[in-house]
C-alpha positions, 0 to 999 in steps of 0.5 A, spaced: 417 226 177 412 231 180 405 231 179 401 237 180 393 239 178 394 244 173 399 248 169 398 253 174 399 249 180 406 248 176 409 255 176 407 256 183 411 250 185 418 254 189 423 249 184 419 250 178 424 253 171 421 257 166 426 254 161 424 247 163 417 248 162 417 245 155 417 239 158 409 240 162 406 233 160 399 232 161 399 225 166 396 221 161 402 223 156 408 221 161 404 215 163 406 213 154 413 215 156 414 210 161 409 205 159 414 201 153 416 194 155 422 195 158 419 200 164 414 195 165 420 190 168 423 196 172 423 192 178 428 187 174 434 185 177 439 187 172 435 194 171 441 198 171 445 193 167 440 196 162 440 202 163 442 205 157 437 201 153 432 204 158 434 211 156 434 210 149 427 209 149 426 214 154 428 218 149 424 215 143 418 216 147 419 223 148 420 224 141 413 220 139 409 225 145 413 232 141 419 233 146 425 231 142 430 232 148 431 231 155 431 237 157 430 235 165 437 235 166 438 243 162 438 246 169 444 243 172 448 246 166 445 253 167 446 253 174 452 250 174 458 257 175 464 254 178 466 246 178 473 245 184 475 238 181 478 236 187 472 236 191 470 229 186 477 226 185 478 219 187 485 219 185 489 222 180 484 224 173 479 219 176 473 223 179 465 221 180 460 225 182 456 221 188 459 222 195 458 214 196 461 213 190 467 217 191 468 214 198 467 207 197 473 208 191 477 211 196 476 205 200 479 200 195 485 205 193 487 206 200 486 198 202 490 197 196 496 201 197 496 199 204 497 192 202 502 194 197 506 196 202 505 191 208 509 185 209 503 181 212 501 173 209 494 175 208 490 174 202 491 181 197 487 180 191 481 184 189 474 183 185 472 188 183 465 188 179 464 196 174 459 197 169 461 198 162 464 204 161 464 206 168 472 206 167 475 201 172 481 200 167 483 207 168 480 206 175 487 201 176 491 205 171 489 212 175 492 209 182 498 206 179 500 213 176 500 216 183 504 210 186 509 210 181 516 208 182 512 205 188 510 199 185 510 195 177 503 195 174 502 190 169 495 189 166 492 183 163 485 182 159 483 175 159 479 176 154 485 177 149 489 171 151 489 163 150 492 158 156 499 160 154 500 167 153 495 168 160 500 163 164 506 168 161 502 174 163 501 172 170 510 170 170 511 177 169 507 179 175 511 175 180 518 176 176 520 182 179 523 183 185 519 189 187 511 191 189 507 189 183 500 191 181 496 186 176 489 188 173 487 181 170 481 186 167 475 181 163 476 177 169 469 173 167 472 173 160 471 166 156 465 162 160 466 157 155 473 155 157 476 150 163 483 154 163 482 160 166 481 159 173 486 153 173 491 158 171 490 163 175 488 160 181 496 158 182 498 165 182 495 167 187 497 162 192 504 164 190 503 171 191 500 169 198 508 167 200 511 173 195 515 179 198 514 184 197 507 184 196 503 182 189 496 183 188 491 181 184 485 185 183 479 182 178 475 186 174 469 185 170 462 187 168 459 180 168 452 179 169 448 186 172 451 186 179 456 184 183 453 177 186 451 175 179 459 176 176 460 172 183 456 166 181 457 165 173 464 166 176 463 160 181 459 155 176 466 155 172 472 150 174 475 153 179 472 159 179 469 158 187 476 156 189 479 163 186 473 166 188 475 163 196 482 168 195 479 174 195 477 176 202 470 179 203 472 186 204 476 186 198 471 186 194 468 193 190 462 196 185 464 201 181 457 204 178 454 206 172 456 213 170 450 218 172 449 225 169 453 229 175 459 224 172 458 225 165 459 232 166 465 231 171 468 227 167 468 231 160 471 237 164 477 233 167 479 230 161 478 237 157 483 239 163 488 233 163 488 233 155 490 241 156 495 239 159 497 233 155 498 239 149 501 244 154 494 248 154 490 250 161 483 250 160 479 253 164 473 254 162 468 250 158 462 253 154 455 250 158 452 249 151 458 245 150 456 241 156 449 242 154 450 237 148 455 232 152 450 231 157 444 230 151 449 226 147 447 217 147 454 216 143 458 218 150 456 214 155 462 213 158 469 214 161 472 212 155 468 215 149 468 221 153 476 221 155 477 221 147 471 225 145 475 231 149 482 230 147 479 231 140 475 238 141 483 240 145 485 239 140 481 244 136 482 250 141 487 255 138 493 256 141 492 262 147 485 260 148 483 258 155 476 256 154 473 250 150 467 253 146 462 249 143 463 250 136 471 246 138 466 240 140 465 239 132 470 239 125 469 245 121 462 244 117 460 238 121 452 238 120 451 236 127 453 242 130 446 246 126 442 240 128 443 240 135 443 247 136 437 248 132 433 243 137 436 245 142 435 252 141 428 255 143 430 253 150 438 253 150 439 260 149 442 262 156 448 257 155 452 260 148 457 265 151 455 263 158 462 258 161 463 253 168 470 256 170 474 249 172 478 250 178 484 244 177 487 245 183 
């Protein structure tokens, strides 16, 4: 947030957008914005956990003082021309926008398909801790497709077995003789229940003697961080002794998704689902973009993914441009209702496009 003496003083600012000027707030009224309960615990371990709460009534608070959107994020989108997905990739249709963030995932999947494809008897399990729907399954599924026959993926959420059918799970895990990958996803699952870690514990022993390599890696979005999974994990019957099988440098943080991933996210999912129907999409309306970024029901990878399958499916067939109109169903009335809250300052976005480069 910036503060300054007067309007004037404002619009002599070197980064000041006219189209933003909507939100020039006196001081007395951002300080009602972020005065409501939650802000005043901003300084609360689990403040990103939170954070789409944190949004939610960011939004109601600007709504109550007259500004119904947050319209902080519009000059992004209207200066966006041209996005190079491969310059966000992290493996296959995976991308985020954060340079940290990208890096720090590359880290993981080279260190997993490093171990995958090493003979050594060193401990190979993950831990990876991801906010909701920051997309740590597709994460997992993203690496196996780039390694294909290299390796078998199987997938295991915990939060759906009983004692029997996770012990079977985890069999298959080892029963082959080839390389294999094992998501045992909701790893914090079921806090109530002694089994879990009894199970499992076994298995990863075995993988330590196991050729070829089998690795296990742990996700889950427990508590707000990383340490606070790893601590509900220890207080659990065996949990400590699972947790002492994962090497320290094995253990990862995918965050939140930002405004940047939205917008990247939402671009590469209209592009693989073109391709998916034998479409190439390469441009998006930034009007559409527009709605996507100010939309409370898409906040994450998965909602997003199917979002963007729906709209591709909408495009007729020759077109190569996802407009806004394709984000919505024939009379849907919340095309209107956006466009007309947004319009006195959204302009400038409808017919304007992001050409997305795939390659």
């Amino acid at each position: 947030m910036n503060l300054f003496r007067s309007e004037e003083h404002v619009r002599r600012w070197p980064l000041y957008y006219q189209l933003a000027e909507d939100y020039i707030l006196p001081v007395r009224e951002w300080v009602e914005v972020f005065s409501g309960p939650l802000f005043r615990e901003r300084l609360a371990p689990d403040y990103l956990h939170r954070g789409p709460e944190y949004v939610e009534q960011y939004h109601a608070a600007l709504k109550i003082v007259g500004k119904a959107s947050p319209f902080w994020q519009y000059p992004m989108i209207a200066a966006l021309q041209e996005v190079r997905l491969s310059r966000y990739r992290v493996v296959g249709d995976y991308t985020r926008y954060g340079e940290s963030v990208i890096n720090a995932l590359k880290d993981a999947r080279q260190s997993m398909i490093t171990d995958l494809e090493t003979g050594s008897h060193q401990r190979k399990n993950y831990l990876i801790w991801a906010a909701p729907g920051s997309g740590k399954t597709y994460f997992m599924q993203q690496i196996a497709r780039d390694l294909g026959d290299r390796c078998q993926y199987l997938e295991v959420n915990l939060a759906k077995q009983d004692k029997a059918s996770f012990r079977t799970a985890l069999e298959a895990a080892l029963d082959k003789d080839q390389p294999t990958l094992c998501l045992i996803d909701e790893a914090d699952a079921k806090p109530d229940a002694g089994w879990p870690y009894e199970v499992l514990l076994s298995f990863l022993d075995q993988a330590l003697e196991r050729q070829p390599s089998a690795i296990f890696v742990l996700a889950g979005s427990g508590g707000s961080s990383l340490e606070a999974m790893k601590e509900g994990i220890g207080r659990r019957p065996k949990g400590a002794d699972v947790l002492s099988r994962i090497p320290v440098q094995n253990q990862f943080v995918i965050p939140p998704l930002a405004f940047g991933d939205r917008v990247l996210v939402v671009l590469s999912q209209f592009v693989a689902a073109g391709l998916q129907s034998g479409r190439t999409i390469r441009a998006v309306e930034k009007l559409g973009l527009y709605y996507v970024a100010l939309n409370a029901k898409l906040t994450n990878a998965r909602q997003l993914r199917e979002f963007a399958v729906r709209a591709v499916e909408r495009i007729p067939r020759g077109e190569d441009r996802v407009k806004y109109d394709h984000l919505f169903v024939p009379g849907d009335p919340e095309n209107k209702r956006f466009w007309l809250e947004v319009s006195p300052v959204a302009r400038e976005l409808v017919n304007s496009y992001v050409q997305v480069d795939a390659s």
